[in-house]
C-alpha positions, -999 to 999 in steps of 0.1 A, spaced: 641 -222 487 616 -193 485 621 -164 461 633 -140 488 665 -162 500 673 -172 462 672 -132 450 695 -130 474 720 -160 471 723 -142 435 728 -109 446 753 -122 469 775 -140 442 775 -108 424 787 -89 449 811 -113 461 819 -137 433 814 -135 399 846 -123 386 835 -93 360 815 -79 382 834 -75 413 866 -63 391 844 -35 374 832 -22 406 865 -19 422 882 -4 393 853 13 384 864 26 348 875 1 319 868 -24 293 846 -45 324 830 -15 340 815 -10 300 807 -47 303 789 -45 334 772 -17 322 757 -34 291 757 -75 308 729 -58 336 704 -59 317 708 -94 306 726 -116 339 699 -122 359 729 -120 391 731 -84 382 691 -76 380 691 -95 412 721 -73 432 703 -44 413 671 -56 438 688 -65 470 710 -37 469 689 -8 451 720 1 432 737 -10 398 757 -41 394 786 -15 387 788 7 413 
């Protein structure tokens, strides 16, 4: 799988999946919003949603 296809594959679970993330951006204030907002820098689905997408994992 080359680098391009997997960046997105984890950008896509971000925006579609993972379960803090998509919660925070449709409430958009909150406890998980905070979370989000902190986890970025470390989940490497985030960074990779923040590439695809060119916007934070939050918003």
């Amino acid at each position: 799988m080359p680098a391009d296809d997997k960046l997105r594959t984890m950008a896509d679970f971000c925006k579609t999946k993972c379960p803090v993330c998509t919660k925070a951006r449709a409430r958009g204030k909150g406890f998980l919003f905070w979370m989000v907002k902190l986890e970025r820098r470390v989940c490497p689905y985030c960074r990779a949603y923040e590439q695809v997408y060119g916007k934070p994992a939050y918003k």
